[in-house]
C-alpha positions as semicolon CSV with decimal commas, in nm:
position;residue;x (nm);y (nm);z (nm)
1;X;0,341;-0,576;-0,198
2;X;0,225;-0,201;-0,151
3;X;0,040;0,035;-0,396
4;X;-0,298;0,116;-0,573
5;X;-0,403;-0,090;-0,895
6;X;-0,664;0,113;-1,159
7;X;-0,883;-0,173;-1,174
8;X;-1,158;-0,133;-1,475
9;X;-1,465;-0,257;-1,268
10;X;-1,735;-0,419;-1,514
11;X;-2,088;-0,424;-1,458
12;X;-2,319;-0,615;-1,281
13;X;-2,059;-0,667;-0,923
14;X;-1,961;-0,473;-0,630
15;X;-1,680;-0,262;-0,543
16;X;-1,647;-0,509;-0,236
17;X;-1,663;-0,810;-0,513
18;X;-1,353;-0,690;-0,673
19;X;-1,170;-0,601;-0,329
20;X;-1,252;-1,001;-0,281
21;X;-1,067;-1,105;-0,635
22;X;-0,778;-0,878;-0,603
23;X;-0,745;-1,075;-0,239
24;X;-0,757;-1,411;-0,393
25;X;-0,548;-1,354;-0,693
26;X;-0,242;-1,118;-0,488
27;X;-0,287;-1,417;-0,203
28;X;-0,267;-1,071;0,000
29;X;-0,543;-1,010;0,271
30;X;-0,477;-0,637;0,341
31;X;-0,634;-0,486;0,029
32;X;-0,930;-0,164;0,009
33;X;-1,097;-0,026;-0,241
34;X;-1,092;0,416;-0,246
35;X;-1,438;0,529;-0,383
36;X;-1,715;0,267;-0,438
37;X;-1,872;0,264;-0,731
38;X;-2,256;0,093;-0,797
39;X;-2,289;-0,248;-0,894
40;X;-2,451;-0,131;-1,206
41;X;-2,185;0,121;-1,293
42;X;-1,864;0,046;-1,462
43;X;-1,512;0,233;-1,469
44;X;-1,238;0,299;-1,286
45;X;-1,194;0,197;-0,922
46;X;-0,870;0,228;-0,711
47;X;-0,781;-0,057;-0,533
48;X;-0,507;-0,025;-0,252
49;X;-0,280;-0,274;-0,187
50;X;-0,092;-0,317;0,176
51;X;0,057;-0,034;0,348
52;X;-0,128;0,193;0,071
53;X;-0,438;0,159;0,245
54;X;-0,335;0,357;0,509
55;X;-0,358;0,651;0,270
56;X;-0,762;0,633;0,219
57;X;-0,780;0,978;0,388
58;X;-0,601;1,151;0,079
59;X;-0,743;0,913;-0,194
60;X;-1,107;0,917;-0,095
61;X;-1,167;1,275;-0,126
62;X;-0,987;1,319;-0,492
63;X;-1,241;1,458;-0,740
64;X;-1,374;1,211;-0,983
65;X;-1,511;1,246;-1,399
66;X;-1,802;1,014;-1,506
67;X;-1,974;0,967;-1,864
68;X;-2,319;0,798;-1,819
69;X;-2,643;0,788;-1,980
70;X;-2,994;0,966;-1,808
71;X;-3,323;0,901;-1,922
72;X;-3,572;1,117;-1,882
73;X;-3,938;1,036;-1,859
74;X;-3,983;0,892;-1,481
75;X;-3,821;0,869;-1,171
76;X;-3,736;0,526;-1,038
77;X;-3,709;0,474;-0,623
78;X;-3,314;0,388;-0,672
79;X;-3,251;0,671;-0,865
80;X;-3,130;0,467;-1,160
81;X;-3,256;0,164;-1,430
82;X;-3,254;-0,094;-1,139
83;X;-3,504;0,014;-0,960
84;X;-3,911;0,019;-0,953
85;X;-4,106;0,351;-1,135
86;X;-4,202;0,583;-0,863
87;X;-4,359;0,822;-1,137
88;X;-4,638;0,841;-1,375
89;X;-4,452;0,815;-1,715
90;X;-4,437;1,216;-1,867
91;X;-4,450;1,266;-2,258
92;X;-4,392;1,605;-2,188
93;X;-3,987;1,556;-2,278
94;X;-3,806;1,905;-2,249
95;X;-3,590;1,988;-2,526
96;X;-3,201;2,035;-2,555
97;X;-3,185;2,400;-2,479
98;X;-3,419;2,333;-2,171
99;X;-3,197;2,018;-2,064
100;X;-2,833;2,198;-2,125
101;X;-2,984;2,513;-1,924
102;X;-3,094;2,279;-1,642
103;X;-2,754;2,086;-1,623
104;X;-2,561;2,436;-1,567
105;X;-2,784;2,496;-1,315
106;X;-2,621;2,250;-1,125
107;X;-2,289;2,379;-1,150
108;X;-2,103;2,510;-0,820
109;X;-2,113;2,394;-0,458
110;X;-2,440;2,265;-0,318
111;X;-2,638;2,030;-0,101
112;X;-2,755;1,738;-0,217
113;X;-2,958;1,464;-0,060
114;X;-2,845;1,095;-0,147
115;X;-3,072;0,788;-0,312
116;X;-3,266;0,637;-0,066
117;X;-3,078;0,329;-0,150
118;X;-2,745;0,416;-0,058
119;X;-2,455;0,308;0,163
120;X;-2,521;0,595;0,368
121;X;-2,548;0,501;0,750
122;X;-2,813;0,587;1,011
123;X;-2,781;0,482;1,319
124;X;-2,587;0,226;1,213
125;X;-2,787;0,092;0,924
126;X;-2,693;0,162;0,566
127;X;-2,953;0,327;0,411
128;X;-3,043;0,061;0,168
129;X;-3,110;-0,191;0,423
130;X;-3,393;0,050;0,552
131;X;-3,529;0,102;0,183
132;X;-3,554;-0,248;0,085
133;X;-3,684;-0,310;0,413
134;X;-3,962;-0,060;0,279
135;X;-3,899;0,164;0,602
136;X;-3,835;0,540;0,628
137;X;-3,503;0,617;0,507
138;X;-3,369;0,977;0,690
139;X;-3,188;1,162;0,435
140;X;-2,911;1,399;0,537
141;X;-2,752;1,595;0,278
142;X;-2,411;1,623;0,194
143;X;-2,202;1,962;0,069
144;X;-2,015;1,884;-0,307
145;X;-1,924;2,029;-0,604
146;X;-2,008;2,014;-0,961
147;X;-1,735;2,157;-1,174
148;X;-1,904;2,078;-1,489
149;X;-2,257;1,900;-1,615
150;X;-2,192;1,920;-2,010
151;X;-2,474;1,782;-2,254
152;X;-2,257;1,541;-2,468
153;X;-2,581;1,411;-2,667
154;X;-2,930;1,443;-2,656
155;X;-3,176;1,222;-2,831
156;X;-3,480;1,233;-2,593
157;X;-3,553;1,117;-2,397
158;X;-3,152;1,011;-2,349
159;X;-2,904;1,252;-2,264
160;X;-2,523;1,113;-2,299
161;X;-2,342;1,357;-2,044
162;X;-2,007;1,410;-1,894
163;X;-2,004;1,502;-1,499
164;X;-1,683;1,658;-1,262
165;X;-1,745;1,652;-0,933
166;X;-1,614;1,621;-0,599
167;X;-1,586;1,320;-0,406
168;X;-1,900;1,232;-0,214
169;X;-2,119;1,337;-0,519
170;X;-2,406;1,094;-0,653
171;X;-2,428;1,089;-0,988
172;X;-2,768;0,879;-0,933
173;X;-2,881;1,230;-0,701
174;X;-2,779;1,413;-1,001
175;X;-3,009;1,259;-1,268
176;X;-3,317;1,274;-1,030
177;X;-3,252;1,599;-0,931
178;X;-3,232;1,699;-1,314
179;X;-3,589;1,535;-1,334
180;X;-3,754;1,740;-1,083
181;X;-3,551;2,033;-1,226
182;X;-3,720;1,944;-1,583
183;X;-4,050;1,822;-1,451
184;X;-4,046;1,519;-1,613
185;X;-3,898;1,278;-1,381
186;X;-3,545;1,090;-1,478
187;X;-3,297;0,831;-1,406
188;X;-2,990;0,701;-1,432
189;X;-2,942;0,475;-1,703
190;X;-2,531;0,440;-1,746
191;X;-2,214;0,543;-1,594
192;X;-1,866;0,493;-1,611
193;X;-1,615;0,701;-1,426
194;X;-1,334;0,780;-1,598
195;X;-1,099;0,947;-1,393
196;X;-1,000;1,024;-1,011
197;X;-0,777;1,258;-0,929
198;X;-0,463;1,233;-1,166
199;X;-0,578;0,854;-1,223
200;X;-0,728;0,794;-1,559
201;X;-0,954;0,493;-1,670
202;X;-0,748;0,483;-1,990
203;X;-0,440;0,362;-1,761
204;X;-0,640;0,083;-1,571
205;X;-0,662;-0,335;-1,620
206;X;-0,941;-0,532;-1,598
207;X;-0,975;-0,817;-1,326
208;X;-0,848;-1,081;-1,596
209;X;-0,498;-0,889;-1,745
210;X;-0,432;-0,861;-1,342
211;X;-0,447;-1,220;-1,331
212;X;-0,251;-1,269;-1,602
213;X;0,013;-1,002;-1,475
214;X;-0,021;-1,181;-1,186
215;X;0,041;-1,475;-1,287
216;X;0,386;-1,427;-1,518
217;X;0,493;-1,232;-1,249
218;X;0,451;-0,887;-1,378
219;X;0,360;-0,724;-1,081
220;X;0,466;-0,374;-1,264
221;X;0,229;-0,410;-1,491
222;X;-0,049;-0,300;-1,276
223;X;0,103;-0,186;-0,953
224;X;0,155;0,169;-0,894
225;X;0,387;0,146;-0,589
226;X;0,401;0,331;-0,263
227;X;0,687;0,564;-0,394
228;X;0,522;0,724;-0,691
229;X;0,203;0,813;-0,530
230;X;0,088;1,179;-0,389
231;X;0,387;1,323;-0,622
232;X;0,181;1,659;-0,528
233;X;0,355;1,659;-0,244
234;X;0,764;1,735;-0,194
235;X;0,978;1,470;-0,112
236;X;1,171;1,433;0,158
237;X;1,491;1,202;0,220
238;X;1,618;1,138;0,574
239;X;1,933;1,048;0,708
240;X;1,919;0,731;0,859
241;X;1,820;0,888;1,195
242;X;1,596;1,092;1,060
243;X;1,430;0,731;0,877
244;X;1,425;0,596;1,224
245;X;1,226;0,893;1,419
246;X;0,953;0,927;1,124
247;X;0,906;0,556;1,130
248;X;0,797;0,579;1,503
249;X;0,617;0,915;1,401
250;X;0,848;1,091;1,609
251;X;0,917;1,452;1,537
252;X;1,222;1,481;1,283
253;X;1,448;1,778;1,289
254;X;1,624;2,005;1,024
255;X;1,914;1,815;1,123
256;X;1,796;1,508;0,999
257;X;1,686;1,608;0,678
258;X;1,949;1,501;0,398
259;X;1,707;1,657;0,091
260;X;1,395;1,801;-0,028
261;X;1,310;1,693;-0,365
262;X;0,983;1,824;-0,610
263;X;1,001;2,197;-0,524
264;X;0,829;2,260;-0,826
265;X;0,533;2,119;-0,630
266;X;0,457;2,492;-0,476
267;X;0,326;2,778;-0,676
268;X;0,557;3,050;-0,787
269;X;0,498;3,279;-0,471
270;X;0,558;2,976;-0,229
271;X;0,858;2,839;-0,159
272;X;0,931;2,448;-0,126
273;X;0,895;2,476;0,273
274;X;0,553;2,691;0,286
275;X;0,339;2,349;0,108
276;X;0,100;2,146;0,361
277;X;0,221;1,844;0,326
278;X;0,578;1,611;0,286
279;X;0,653;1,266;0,161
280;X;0,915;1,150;0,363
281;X;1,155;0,875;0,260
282;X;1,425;0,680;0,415
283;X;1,815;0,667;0,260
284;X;1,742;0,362;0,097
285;X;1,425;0,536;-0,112
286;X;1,145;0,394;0,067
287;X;0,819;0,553;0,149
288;X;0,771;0,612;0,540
289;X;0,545;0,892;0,639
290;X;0,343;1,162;0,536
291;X;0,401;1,456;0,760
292;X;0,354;1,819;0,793
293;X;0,552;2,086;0,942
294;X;0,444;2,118;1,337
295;X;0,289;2,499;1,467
296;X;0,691;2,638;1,538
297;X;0,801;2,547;1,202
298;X;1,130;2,393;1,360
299;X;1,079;1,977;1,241
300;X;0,866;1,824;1,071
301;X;0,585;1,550;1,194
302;X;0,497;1,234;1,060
303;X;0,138;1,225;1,107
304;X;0,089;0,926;0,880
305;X;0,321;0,660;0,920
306;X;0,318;0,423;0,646
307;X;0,612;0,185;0,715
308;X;0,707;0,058;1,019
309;X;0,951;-0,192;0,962
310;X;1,265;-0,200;1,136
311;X;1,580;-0,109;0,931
312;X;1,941;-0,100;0,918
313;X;1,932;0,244;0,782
């Protein structure tokens, strides 16, 4: 069993606590989770299953859409409702046009500094471990992106917003930022993400329809397999050769290329050969490798390998 399940986390467990439940219920011990979301925080969460694992480097950086809920009035120490006031409470509450022109202010690439309680690592040590442990937490900041910050609602001190952002971003960062910004202090109240990359909340299960799946045996119900993912990228079928060499991520040659398929993956002033990256697939239709074309152009070279079974192909 190999591919990523949209599961729709609920509140109040970890991304890690799901990973666990998808392990039980799939009786499958290679299974990862691509993005973690807070235990408070609810929404969409990618779950990989088998050999899709191996593809966290492309998954984990896919941009990612949140609705949530910041309330503005103090600043807490974990950056959202779960944690202790680290303000004065302000009844000085800005006003909509004040808030909306603060959110676009955040728009664009930036720096930003995560929550003290994070899963960040120094030396070692997650960040939260050091906070709870009431000890100096180093922060380091990390380059992102907002796309957009848009002011769905405001009844103040609530705002109801909608965030795009790069991966890495913390929405959590985000609503104490826009408290300092405001100079009123805020936190996070609510979120949900409801998209990554091409994935959509809208298209996910919660833990108990997987079970159910699961359980009658409708595995396509909630498994997006190996072959339809990172349709970005062109597709490739070997000849059986060709299957063989990729599978020990050996360089595969022109020769050994049967067809490309999805040229309408490149823009209009590329052609299919000039993209970054290629799906390649054995005879047979199976997923084997990602790989990209090596300095000399002259074969391609499977840089992830994906499947290594042995085959008659």
């Amino acid at each position: 069993m190999d591919g990523i399940i949209s599961v729709h986390k609920p509140p109040q467990i970890t991304s890690h606590d799901v990973v666990k439940r998808i392990r039980i219920l799939l009786a499958h011990s290679k299974v990862g989770h691509f993005g973690t979301l807070d235990p408070m925080a609810t929404g969409l969460l990618l779950v990989a299953v088998g050999a899709a694992t191996r593809l966290f480097p492309f998954f984990s950086k896919l941009d990612k859409t949140y609705t949530g809920e910041i309330r503005l009035g103090f600043a807490t120490d974990t950056y959202d409702a779960t944690g202790i006031e680290i303000s004065s409470r302000s009844s000085r509450i800005p006003g909509k046009k004040r808030v909306a022109q603060a959110m676009h202010d955040f728009l664009g690439d930036q720096l930003q500094l995560p929550p003290p309680f994070s899963a960040k690592k120094y030396k070692g040590r997650p960040l939260y471990r050091l906070a709870r442990a009431r000890q100096p937490t180093p922060l380091s900041p990390s380059r992102i992106t907002v796309y957009s910050f848009s002011l769905d609602s405001y009844h103040a001190p609530d705002i109801r917003f909608t965030v795009r952002c790069s991966s890495g971003t913390y929405i959590r960062s985000l609503a104490h930022d826009l408290g300092q910004t405001v100079g009123c202090g805020a936190h996070l109240t609510q979120l949900e993400r409801t998209e990554v990359g091409r994935f959509s909340l809208k298209d996910s299960q919660s833990l108990d329809e997987i079970r159910d799946l699961s359980n009658s045996g409708q595995i396509q119900g909630f498994l997006t397999p190996l072959e339809q993912l990172l349709p970005e990228f062109p597709k490739v079928i070997l000849t059986p050769t060709g299957a063989r060499l990729a599978r020990n991520g050996n360089l595969v040659p022109p020769v050994h290329i049967s067809r490309l398929e999805d040229p309408d993956c490149t823009s209009d002033s590329d052609t299919a050969l000039e993209v970054s990256h290629f799906r390649l697939f054995s005879p047979a239709g199976r997923f084997l490798a990602i790989a990209r074309k090596t300095p000399e152009g002259n074969a391609l070279h499977p840089f992830l390998v994906v499947d290594r079974e042995t085959s008659s192909e």
